[in-house]
C-alpha positions as CSV (number, residue, x, y, z in Angstrom):
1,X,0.0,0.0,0.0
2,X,1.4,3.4,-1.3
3,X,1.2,6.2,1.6
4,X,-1.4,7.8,-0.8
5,X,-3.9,4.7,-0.6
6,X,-2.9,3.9,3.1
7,X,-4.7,7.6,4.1
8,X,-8.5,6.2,4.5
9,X,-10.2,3.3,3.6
10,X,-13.8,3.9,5.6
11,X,-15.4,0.9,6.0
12,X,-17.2,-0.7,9.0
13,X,-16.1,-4.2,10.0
14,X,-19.4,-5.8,9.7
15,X,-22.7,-4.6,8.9
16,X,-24.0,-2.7,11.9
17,X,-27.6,-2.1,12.7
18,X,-29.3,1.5,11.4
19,X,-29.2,3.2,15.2
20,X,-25.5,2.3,14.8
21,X,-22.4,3.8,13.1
22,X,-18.6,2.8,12.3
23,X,-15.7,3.8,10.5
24,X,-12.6,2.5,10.0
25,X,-9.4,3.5,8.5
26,X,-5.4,2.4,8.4
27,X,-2.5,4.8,8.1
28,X,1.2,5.2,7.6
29,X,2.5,6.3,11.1
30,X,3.3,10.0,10.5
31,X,2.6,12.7,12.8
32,X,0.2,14.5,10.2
33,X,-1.7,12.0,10.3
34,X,-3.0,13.1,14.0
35,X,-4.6,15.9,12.6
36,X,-6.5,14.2,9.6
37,X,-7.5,12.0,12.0
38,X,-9.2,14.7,13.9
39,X,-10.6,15.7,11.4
40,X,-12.5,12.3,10.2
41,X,-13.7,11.8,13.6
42,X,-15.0,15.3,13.7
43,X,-16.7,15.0,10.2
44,X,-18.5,11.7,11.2
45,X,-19.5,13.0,14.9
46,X,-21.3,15.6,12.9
47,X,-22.7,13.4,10.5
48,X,-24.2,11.6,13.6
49,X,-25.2,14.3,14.6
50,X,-23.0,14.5,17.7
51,X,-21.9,17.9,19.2
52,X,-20.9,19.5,22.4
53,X,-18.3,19.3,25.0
54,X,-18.7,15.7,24.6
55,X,-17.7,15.7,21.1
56,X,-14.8,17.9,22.1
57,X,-13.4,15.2,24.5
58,X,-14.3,11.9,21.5
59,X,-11.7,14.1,19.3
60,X,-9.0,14.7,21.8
61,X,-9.3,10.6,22.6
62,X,-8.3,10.1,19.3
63,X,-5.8,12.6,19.1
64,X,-3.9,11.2,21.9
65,X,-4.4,7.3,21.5
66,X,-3.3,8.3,17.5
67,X,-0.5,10.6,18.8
68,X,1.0,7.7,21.0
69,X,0.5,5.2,18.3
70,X,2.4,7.1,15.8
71,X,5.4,8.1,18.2
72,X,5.5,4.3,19.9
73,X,3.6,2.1,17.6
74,X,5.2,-0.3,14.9
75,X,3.9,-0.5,11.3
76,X,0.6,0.6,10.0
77,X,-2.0,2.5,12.1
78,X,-5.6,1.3,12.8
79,X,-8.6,3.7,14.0
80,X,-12.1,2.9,14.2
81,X,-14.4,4.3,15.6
82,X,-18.3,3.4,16.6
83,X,-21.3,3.7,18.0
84,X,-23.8,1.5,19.2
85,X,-26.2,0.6,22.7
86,X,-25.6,4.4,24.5
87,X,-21.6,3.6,23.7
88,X,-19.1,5.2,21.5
89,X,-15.6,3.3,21.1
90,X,-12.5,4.5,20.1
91,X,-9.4,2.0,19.2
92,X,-6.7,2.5,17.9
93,X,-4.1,-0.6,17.2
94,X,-0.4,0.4,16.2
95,X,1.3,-3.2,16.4
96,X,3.5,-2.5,19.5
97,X,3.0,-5.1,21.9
98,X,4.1,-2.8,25.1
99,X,0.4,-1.6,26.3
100,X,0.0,2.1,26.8
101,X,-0.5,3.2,30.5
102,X,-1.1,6.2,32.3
103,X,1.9,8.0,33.8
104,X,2.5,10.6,35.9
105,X,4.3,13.9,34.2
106,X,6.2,16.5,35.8
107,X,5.3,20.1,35.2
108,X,7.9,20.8,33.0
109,X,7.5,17.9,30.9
110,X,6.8,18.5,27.5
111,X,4.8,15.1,26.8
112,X,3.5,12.2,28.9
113,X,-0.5,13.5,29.5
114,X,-1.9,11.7,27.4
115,X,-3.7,8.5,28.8
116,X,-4.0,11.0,31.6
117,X,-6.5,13.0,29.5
118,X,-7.9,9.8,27.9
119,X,-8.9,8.6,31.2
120,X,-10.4,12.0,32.5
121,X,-12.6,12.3,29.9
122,X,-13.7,9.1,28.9
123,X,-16.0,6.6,30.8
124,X,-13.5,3.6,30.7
125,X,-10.2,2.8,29.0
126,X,-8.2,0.2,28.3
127,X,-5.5,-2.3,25.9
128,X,-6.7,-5.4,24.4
129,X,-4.3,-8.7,26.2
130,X,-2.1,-8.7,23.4
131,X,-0.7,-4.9,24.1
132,X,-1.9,-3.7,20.3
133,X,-5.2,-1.6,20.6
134,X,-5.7,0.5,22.9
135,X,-9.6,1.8,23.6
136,X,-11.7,4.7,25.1
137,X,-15.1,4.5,25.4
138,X,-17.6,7.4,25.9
139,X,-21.7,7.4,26.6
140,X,-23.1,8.6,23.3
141,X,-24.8,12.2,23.6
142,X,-28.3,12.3,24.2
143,X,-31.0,11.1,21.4
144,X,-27.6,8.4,20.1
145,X,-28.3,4.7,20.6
């Protein structure tokens, strides 16, 4: 896969029901990629019709689980994100077997906040047993199933 075709491939796993919604896409690990991926999620929040401070904190889960995949993961990038039963999931999978964890930073750092925010703002967090994806998971705004 060239670095052009590697950019977004949308495409849900499996069919979901109509009160749901998925996308999916692999990337090249490059730290532009942060901000496109910011961008998707926002695009299909508001296609879902998902807005508000709660929206806000969905695109700064992914900006930090995609931040920490690019600068530790190995190989290709995987996001997807869904909705479905009251829940929206974010997981990202990078191919590095070390699990992410929270960490404590000092005031001066420059970097190490970021499954610190992840776990402020979403409901639950946490890596799949093999160390590859790790997850966030947020209740859906009101009127979402």
């Amino acid at each position: 896969m060239t670095p052009a075709t590697s950019f977004a491939s949308a495409a849900p796993a499996k069919p979901l029901p109509q009160t749901a919604g998925a996308f999916e896409v692999s990337f090249t690990p490059d730290k532009t990629r942060v901000r496109h991926m910011r961008t998707i999620t926002t695009a299909f929040l508001r296609k879902w019709d998902m807005g508000g401070p709660q929206a806000d904190y969905i695109v700064l889960a992914v900006s930090e689980l995609v931040t920490n995949a690019v600068q530790h993961g190995y190989g290709e990038i995987g996001l997807r994100v869904r909705y479905a039963a009251g829940e929206l999931r974010i997981e990202v999978s990078d191919g590095n077997p070390k699990p992410a964890e929270r960490r404590s930073a000092d005031d001066d750092d420059e970097s190490g906040r970021g499954m610190f925010i992840v776990d402020f703002f979403s409901n639950d967090w946490g890596v799949s047993e093999d160390g590859t994806t790790t997850w966030a998971a947020f209740r859906a705004p009101a009127g979402r199933s």
